[in-house]
TIMAR-234211 format. One line per field, with one value per residue: x, y, z of N, C-alpha, C in turn. Coordinates in nm, 3 decimals, padded with zeros to 5 digits, always signed. Example, Ala and Ser with C-alpha at 12.3 -4.5 7.8 and 13.67 -1.06 7.14 Angstrom:
# residues 2
n.x = [+01.319,+01.285]
n.y = [-00.569,-00.225]
n.z = [+00.780,+00.708]
ca.x = [+01.230,+01.367]
ca.y = [-00.450,-00.106]
ca.z = [+00.780,+00.714]
c.x = [+01.320,+01.290]
c.y = [-00.330,+00.003]
c.z = [+00.780,+00.787]
***
This chain:
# residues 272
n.x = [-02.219,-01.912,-01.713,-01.497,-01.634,-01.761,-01.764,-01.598,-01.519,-01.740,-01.965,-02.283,-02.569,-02.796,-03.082,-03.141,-03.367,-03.541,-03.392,-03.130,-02.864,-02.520,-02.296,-01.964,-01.664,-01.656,-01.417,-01.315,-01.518,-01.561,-01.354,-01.362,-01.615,-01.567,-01.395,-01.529,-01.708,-01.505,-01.426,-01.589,-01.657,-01.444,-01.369,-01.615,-01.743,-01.538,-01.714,-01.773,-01.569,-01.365,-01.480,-01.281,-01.104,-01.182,-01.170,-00.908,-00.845,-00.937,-01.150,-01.398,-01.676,-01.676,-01.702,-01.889,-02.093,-02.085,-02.153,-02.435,-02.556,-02.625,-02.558,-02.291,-01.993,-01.862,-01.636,-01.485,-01.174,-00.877,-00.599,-00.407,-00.577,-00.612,-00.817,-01.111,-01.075,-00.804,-00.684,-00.731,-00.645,-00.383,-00.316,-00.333,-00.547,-00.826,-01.074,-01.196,-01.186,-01.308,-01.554,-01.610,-01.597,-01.810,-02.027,-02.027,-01.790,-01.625,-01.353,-01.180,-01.094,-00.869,-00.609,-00.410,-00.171,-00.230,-00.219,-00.381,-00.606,-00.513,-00.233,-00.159,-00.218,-00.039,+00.205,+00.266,+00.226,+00.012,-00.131,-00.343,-00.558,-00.487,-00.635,-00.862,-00.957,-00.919,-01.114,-01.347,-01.383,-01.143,-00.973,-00.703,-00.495,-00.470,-00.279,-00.019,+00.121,+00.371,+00.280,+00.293,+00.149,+00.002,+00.152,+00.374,+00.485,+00.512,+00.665,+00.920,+00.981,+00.994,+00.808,+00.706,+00.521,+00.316,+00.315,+00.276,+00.004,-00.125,-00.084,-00.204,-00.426,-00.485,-00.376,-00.150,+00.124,+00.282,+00.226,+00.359,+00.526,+00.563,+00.857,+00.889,+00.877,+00.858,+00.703,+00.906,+01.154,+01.196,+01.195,+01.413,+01.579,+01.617,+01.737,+01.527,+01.511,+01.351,+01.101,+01.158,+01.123,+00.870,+00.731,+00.864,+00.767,+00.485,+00.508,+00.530,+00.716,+01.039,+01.200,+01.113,+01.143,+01.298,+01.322,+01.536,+01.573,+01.725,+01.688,+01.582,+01.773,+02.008,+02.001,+02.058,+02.311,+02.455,+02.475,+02.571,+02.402,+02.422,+02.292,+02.028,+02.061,+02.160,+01.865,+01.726,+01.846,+01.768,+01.496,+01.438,+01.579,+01.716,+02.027,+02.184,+02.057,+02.054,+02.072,+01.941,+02.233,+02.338,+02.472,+02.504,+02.413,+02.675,+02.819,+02.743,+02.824,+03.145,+03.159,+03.108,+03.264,+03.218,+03.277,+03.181,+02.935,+02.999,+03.118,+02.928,+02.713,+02.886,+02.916,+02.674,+02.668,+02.720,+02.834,+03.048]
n.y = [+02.194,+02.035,+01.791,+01.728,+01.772,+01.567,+01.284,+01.000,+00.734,+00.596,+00.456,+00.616,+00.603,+00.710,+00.851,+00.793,+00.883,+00.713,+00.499,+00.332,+00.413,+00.377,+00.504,+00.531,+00.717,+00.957,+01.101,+00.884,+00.798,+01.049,+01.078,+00.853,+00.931,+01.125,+01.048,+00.846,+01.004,+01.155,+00.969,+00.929,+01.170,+01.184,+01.002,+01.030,+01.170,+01.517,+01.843,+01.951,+01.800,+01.637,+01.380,+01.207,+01.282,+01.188,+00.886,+00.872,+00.882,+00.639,+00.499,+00.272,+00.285,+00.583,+00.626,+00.513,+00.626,+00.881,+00.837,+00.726,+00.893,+01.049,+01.243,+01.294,+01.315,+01.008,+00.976,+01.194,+01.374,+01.462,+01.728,+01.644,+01.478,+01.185,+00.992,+00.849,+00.546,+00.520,+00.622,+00.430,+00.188,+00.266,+00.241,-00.017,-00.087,-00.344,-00.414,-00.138,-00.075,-00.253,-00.219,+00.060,+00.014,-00.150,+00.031,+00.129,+00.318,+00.500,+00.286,+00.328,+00.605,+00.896,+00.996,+01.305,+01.276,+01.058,+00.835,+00.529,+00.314,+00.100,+00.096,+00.206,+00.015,-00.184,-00.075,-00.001,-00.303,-00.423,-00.679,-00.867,-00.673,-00.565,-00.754,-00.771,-00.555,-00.561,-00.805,-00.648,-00.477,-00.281,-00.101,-00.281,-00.159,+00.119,+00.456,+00.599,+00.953,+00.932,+00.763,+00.482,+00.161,-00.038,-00.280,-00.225,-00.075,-00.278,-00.426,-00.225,-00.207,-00.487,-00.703,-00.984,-01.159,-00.933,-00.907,-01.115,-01.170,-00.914,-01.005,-01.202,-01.150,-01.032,-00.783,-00.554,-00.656,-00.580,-00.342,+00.059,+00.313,+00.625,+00.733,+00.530,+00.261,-00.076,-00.353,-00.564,-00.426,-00.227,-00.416,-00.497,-00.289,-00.225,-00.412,-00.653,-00.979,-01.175,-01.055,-00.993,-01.276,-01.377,-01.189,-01.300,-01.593,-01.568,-01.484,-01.240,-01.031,-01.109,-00.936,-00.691,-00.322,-00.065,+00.346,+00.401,+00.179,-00.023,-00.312,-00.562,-00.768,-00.610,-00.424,-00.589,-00.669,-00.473,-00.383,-00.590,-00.839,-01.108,-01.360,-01.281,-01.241,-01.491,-01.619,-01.452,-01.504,-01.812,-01.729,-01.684,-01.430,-01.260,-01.206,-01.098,-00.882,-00.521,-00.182,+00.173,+00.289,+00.083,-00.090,-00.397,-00.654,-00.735,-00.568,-00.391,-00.541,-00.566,-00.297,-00.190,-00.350,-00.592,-00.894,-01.182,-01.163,-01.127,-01.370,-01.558,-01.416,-01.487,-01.746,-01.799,-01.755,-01.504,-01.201,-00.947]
n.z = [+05.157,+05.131,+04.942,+05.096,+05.388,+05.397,+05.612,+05.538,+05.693,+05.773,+05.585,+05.428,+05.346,+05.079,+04.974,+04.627,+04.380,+04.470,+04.468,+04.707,+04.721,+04.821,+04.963,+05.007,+04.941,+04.879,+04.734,+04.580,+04.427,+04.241,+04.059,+03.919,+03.732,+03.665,+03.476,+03.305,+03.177,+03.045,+02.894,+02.682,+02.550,+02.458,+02.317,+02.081,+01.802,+01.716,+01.730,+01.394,+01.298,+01.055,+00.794,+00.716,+00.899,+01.137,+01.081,+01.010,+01.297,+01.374,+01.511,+01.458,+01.573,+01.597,+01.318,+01.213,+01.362,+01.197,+00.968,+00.946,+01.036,+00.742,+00.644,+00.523,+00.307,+00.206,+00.046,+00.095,+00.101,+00.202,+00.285,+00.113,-00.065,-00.016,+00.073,+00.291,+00.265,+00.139,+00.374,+00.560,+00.440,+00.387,+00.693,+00.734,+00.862,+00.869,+00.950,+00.933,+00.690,+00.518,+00.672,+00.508,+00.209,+00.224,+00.277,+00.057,-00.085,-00.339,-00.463,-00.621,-00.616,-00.674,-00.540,-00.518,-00.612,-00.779,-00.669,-00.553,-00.378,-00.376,-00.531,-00.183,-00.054,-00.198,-00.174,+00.111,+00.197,+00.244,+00.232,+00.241,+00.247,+00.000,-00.133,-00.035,-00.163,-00.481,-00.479,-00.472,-00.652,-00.743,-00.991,-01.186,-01.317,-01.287,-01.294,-01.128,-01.063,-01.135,-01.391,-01.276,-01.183,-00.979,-00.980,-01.065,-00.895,-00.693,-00.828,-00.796,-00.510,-00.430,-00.391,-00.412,-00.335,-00.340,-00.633,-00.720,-00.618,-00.814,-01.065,-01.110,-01.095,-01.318,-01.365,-01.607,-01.735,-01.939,-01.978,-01.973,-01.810,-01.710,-01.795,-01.928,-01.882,-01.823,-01.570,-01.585,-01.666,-01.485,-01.211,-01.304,-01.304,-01.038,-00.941,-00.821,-00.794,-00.696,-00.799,-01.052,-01.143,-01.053,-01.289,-01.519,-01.485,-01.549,-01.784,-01.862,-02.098,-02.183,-02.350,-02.383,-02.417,-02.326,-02.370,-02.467,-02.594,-02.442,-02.297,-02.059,-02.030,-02.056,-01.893,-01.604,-01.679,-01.705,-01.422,-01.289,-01.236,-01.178,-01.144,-01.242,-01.522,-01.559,-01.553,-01.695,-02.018,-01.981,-01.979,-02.264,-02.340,-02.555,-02.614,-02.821,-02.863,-02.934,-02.804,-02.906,-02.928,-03.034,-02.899,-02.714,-02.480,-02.341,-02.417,-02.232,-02.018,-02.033,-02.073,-01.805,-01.650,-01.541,-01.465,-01.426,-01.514,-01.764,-01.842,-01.837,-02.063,-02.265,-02.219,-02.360,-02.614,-02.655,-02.830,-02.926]
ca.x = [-02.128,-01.792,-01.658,-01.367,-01.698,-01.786,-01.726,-01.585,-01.462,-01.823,-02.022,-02.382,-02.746,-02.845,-03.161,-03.168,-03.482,-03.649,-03.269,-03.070,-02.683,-02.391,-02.174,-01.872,-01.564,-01.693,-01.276,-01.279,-01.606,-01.526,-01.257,-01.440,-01.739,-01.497,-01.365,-01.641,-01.747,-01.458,-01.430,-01.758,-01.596,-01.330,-01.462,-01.700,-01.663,-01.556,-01.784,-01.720,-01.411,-01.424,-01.487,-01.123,-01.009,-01.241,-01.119,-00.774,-00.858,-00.927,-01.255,-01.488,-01.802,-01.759,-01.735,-02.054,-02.207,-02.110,-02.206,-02.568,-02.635,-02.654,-02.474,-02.123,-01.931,-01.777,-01.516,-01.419,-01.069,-00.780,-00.554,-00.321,-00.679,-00.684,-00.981,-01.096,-01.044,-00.684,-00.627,-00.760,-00.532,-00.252,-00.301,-00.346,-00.700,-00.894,-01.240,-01.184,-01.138,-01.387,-01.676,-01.602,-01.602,-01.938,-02.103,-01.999,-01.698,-01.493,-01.265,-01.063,-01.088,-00.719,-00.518,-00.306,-00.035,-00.260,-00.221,-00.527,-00.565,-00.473,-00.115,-00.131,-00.193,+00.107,+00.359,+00.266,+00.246,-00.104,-00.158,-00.474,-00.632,-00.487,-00.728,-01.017,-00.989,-00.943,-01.282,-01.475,-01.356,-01.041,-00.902,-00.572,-00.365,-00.468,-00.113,+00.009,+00.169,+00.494,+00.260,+00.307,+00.093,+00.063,+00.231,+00.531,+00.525,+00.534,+00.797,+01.058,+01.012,+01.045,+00.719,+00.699,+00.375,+00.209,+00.300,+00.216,-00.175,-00.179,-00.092,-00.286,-00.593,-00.515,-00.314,-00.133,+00.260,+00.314,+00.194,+00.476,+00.535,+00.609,+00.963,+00.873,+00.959,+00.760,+00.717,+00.994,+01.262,+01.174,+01.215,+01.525,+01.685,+01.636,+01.762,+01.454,+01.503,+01.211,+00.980,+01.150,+01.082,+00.699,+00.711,+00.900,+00.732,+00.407,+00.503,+00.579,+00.851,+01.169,+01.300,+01.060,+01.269,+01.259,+01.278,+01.679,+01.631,+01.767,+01.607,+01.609,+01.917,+02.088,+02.043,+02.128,+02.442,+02.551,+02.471,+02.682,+02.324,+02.468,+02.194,+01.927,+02.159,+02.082,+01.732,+01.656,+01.884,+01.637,+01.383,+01.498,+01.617,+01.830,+02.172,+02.267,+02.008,+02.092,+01.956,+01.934,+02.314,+02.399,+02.525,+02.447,+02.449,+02.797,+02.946,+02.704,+02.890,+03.222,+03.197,+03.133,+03.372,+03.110,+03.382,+03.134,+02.819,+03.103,+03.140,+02.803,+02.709,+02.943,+02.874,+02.524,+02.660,+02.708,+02.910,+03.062]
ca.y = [+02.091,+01.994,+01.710,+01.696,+01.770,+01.435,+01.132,+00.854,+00.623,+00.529,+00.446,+00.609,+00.565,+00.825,+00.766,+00.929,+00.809,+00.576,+00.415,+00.344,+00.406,+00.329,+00.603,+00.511,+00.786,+01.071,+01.136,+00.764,+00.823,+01.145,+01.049,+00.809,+00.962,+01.234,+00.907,+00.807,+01.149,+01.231,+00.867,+00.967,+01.295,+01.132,+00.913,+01.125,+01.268,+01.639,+01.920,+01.981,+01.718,+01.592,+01.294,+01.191,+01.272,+01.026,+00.763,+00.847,+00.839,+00.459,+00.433,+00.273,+00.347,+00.720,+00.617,+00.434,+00.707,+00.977,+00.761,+00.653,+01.066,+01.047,+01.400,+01.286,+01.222,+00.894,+00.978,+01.268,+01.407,+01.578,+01.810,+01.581,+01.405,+01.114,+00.952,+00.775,+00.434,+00.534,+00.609,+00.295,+00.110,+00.265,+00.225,-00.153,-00.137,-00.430,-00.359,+00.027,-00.100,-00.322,-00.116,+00.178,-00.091,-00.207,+00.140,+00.215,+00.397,+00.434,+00.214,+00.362,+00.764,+00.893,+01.123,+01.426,+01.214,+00.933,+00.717,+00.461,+00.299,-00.014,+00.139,+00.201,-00.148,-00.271,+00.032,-00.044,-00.468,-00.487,-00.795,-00.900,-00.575,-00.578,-00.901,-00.747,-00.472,-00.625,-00.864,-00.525,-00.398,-00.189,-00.149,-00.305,-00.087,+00.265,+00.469,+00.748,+01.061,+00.884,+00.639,+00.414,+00.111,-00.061,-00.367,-00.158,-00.058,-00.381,-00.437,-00.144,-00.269,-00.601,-00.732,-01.042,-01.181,-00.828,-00.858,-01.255,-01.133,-00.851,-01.106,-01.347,-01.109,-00.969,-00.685,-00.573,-00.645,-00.456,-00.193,+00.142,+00.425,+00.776,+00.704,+00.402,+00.112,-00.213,-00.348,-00.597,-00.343,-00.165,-00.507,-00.546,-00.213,-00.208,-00.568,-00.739,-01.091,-01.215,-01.018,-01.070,-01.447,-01.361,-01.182,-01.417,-01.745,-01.516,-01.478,-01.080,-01.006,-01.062,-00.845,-00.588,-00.213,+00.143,+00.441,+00.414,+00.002,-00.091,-00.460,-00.620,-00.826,-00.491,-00.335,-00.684,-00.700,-00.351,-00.377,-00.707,-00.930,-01.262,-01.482,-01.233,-01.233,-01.659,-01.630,-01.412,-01.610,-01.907,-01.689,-01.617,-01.315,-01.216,-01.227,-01.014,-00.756,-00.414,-00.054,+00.244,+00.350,-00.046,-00.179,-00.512,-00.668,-00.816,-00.473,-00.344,-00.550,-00.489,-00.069,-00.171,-00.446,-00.749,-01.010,-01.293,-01.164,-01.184,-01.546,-01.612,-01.390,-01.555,-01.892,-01.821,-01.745,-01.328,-01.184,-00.827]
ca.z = [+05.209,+05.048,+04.944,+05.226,+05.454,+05.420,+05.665,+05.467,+05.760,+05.834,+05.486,+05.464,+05.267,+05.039,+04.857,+04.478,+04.296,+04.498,+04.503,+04.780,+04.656,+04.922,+04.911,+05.039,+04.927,+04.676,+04.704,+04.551,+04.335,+04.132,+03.932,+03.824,+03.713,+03.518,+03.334,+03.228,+03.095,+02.970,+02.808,+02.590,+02.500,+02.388,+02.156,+02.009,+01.666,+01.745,+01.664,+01.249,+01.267,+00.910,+00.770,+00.681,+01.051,+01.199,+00.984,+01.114,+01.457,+01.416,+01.589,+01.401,+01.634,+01.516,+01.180,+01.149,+01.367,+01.131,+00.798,+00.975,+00.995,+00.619,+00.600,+00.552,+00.187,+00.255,-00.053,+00.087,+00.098,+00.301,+00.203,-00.023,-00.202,+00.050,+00.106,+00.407,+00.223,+00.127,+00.478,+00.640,+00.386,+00.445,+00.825,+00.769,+00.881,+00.780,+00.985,+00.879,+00.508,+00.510,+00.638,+00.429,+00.105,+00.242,+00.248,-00.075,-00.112,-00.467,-00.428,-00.768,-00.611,-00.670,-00.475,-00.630,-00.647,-00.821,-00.611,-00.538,-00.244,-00.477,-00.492,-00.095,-00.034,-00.206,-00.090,+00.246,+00.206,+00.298,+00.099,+00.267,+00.194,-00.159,-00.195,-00.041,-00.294,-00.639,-00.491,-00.427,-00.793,-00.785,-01.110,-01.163,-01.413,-01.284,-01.318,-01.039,-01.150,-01.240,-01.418,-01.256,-01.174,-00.875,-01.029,-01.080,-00.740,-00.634,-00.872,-00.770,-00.406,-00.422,-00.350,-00.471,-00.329,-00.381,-00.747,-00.764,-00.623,-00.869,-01.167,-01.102,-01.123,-01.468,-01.426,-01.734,-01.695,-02.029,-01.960,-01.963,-01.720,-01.807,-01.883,-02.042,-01.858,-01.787,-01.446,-01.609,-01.683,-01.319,-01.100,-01.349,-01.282,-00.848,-00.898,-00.757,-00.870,-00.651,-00.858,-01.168,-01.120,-01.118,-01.417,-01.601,-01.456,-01.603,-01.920,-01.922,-02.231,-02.140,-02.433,-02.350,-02.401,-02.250,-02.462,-02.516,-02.667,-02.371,-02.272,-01.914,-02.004,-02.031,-01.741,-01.473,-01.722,-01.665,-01.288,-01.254,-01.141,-01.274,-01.143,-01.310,-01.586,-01.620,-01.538,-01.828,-02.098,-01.901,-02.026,-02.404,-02.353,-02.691,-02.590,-02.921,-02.885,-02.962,-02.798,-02.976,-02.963,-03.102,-02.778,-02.675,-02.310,-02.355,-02.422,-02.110,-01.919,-02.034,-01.987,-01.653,-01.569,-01.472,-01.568,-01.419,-01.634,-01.925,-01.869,-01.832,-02.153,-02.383,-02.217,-02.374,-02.734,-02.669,-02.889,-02.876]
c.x = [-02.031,-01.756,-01.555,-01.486,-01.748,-01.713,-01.694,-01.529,-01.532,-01.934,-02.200,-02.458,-02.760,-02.971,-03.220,-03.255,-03.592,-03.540,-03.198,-02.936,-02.612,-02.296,-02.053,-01.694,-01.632,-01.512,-01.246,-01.369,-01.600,-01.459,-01.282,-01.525,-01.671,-01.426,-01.390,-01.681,-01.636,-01.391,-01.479,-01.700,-01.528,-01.314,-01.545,-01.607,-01.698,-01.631,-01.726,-01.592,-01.483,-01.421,-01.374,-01.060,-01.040,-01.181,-00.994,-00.731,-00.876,-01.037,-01.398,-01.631,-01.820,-01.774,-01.872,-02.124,-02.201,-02.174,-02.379,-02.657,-02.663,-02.628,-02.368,-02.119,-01.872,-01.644,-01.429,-01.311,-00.950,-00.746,-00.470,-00.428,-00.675,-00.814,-00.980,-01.020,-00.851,-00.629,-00.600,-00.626,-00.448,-00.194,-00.326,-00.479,-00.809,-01.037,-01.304,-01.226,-01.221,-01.558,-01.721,-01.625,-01.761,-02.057,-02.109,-01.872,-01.641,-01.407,-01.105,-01.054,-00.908,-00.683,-00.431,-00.192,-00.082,-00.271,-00.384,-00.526,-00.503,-00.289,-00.080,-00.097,-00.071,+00.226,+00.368,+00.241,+00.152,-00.181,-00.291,-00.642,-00.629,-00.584,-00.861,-01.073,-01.011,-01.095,-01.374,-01.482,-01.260,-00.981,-00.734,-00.470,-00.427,-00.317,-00.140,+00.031,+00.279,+00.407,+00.320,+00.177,+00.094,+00.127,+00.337,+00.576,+00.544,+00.685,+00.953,+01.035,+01.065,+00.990,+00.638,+00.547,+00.223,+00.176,+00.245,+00.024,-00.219,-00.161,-00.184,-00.422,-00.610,-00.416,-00.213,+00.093,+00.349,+00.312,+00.338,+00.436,+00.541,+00.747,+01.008,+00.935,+00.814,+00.770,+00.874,+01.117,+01.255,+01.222,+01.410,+01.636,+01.701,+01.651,+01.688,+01.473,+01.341,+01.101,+01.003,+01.118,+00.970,+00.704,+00.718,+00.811,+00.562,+00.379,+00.501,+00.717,+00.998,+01.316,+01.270,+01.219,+01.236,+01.314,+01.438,+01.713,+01.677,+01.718,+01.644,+01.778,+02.056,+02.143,+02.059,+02.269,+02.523,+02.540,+02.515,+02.592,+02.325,+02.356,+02.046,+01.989,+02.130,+01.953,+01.677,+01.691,+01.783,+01.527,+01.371,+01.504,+01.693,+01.899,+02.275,+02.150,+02.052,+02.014,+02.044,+02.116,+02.401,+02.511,+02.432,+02.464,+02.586,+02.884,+02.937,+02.840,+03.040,+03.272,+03.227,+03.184,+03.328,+03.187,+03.294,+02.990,+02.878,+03.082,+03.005,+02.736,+02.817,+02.933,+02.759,+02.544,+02.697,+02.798,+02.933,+03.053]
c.y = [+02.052,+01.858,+01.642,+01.721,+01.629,+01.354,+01.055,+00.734,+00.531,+00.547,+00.514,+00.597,+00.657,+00.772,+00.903,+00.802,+00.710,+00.485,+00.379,+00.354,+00.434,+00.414,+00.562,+00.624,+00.868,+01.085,+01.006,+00.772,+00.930,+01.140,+00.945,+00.799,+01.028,+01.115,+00.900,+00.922,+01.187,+01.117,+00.881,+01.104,+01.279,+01.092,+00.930,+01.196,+01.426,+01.681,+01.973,+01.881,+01.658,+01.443,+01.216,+01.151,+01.208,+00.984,+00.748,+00.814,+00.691,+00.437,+00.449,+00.321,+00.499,+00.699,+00.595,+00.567,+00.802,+00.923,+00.713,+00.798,+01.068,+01.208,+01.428,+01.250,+01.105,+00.917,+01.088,+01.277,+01.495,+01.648,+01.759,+01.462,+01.249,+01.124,+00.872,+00.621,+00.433,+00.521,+00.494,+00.192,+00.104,+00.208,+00.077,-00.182,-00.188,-00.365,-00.263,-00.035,-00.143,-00.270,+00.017,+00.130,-00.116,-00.097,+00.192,+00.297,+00.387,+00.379,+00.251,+00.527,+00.745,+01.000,+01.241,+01.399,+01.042,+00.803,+00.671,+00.422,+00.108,-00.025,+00.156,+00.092,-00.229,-00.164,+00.003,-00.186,-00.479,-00.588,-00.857,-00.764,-00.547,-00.684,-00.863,-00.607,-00.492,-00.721,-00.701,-00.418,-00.307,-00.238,-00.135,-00.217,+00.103,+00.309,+00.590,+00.855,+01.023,+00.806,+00.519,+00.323,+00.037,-00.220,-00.311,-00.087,-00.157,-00.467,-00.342,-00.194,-00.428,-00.689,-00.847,-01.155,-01.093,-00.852,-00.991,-01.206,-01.068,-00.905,-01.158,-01.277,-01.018,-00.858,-00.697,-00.559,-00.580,-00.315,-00.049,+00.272,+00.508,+00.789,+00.578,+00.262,+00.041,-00.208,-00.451,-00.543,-00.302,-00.290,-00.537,-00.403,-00.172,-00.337,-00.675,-00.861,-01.170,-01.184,-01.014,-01.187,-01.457,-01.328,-01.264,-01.560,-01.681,-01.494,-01.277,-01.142,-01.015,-00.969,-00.731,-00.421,-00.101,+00.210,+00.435,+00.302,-00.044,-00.247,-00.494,-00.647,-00.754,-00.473,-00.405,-00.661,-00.582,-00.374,-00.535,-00.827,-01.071,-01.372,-01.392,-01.263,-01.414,-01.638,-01.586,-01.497,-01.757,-01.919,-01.667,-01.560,-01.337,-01.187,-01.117,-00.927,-00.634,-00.280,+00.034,+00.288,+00.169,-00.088,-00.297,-00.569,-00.687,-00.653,-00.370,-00.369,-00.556,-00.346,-00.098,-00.273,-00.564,-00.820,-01.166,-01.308,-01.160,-01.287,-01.593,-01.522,-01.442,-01.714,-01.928,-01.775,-01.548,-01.291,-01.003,-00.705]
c.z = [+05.100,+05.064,+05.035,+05.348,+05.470,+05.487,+05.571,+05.559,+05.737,+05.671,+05.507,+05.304,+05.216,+04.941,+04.728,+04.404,+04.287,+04.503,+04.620,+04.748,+04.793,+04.877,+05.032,+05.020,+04.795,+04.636,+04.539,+04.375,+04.196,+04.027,+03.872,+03.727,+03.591,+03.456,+03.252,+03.117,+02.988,+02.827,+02.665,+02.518,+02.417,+02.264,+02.108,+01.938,+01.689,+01.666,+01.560,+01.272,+01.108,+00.893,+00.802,+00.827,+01.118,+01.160,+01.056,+01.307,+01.480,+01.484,+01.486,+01.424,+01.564,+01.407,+01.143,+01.221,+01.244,+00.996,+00.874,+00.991,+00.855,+00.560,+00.566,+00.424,+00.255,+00.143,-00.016,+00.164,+00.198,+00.188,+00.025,-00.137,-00.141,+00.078,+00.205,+00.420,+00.241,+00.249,+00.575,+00.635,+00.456,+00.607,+00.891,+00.843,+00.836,+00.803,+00.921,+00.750,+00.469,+00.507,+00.500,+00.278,+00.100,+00.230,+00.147,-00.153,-00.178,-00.414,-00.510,-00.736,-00.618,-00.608,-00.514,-00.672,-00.752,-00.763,-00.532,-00.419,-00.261,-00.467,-00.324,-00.009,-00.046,-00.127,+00.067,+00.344,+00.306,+00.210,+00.130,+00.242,+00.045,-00.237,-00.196,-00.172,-00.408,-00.606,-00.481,-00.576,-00.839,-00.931,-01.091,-01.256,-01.443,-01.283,-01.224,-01.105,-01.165,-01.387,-01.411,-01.160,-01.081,-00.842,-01.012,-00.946,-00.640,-00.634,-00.825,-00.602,-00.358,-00.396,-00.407,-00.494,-00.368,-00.556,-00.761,-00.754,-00.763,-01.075,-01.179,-01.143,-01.244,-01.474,-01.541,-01.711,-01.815,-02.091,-01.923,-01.885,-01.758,-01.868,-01.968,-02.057,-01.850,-01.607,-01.452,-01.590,-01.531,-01.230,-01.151,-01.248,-01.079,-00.854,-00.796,-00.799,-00.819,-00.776,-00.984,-01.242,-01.158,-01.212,-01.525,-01.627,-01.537,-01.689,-01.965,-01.990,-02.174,-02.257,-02.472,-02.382,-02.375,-02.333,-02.535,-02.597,-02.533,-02.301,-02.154,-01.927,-02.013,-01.925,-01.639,-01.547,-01.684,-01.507,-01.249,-01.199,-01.233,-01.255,-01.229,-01.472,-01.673,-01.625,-01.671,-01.949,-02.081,-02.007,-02.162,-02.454,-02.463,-02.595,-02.707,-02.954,-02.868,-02.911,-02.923,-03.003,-03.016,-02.989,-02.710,-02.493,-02.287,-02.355,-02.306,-02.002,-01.915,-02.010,-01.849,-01.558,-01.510,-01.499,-01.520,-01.477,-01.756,-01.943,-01.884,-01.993,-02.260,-02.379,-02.350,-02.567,-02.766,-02.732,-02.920,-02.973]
***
């Protein structure tokens, strides 16, 4: 008997198990049933899917199942040296982030590009996950493959609350990159002022210098950022400091025509 063999005007009794079940439309019933089934399918961690790719799928249920088999790395990696953690981060998943923290998982593993999941946090202004990390033990002045730190990534974006958290909990704001800036010089030269503010109000160097001598109050003066430009003077920035080829800010901003970081550098005593 087929399914289209069935009456459905007139409802009947079928008894499965000692049950009585009310069948009313198998037409109605079936696609339900494959729902359900295929619900469960669904959300089940495929046969060999890896660790990693759970994670990305976002459903914690498989997660915990596959971590409660006790056959699974929890650290392990994709192709580019993500880790599940990293991924969560990035994907702003607290629960995710949270569990995976709670089971154990380095928190400091790095990716081929160095990057932590410390650095993912701030690049992707998950500032509530950046909190739960530094409490769970991330270290704060790991460096990527620029070296760079994820202070200074906070700093070339502009991230002024990311970098206030990652202050506040010690990181090292003198610390230098591979071409040998600060996070100072870096917020200076993508003209963050926000996050120059933190530094400053922090007590990072404001006469700090990258590999050429060049000093913060350089590089706002050549790039015409007149209110960075006070802030540092503020800060007591030298005004007649010198880089390596004996150019001072004052003659910065002459090459390049600032005529209102002029006034404001000679206001301040600059001399050419």
């Amino acid at each position: 008997m087929t399914p289209n063999s069935i009456r459905t005007s007139s409802p009947r009794l079928i008894k499965v198990y000692s049950f009585n079940v009310k069948v009313c439309d198998l037409r109605t019933l079936l696609p339900i049933l494959l729902a359900a089934v295929l619900a469960v399918v669904l959300t089940s961690p495929a046969a060999g899917q890896s660790f990693v790719n759970t994670v990305k799928s976002g459903s914690i249920r498989n997660v915990k199942s596959m971590l409660s088999s006790k056959k699974v790395d929890i650290n392990e990696r994709d192709a580019e040296g993500l880790t599940g953690l990293m991924v969560a981060v990035i994907a702003g998943d607290s629960a995710m982030s949270s569990l995976l923290l709670e089971r154990g998982c380095n928190v400091n593993a790095q990716a081929k590009s160095g990057m932590t999941a410390l650095h993912a946090a701030v690049f992707n202004s998950r500032d509530n996950l950046l909190e739960m990390l530094i409490r769970k033990g991330a270290k704060l002045d790991l460096q990527d493959s620029r070296g760079r730190t994820a202070l200074m990534v906070g700093a070339e974006l502009g991230l002024a609350e990311a970098s206030r958290i990652l202050i506040e909990a010690g990181a090292q704001m003198e610390a230098h990159d591979k071409k040998g800036n600060t996070a100072l010089l870096i917020s200076c030269g993508f003209r963050q002022l926000n996050v120059m503010m933190e530094l400053l109000d922090h007590g990072a160097d404001p006469n700090g210098r990258d590999p050429q001598g060049r000093t913060p109050l350089m590089l706002v003066s050549l790039l015409g950022e007149y209110e960075m430009v006070k802030l540092l003077i503020r800060a007591k920035a030298d005004v007649q400091a010198t880089d390596l080829q004996m150019r001072t800010a004052l003659s910065y901003a002459k090459e390049y025509k600032q005529k209102t970081v002029i006034q404001v550098l000679e206001k301040a005593g600059a001399k050419f």
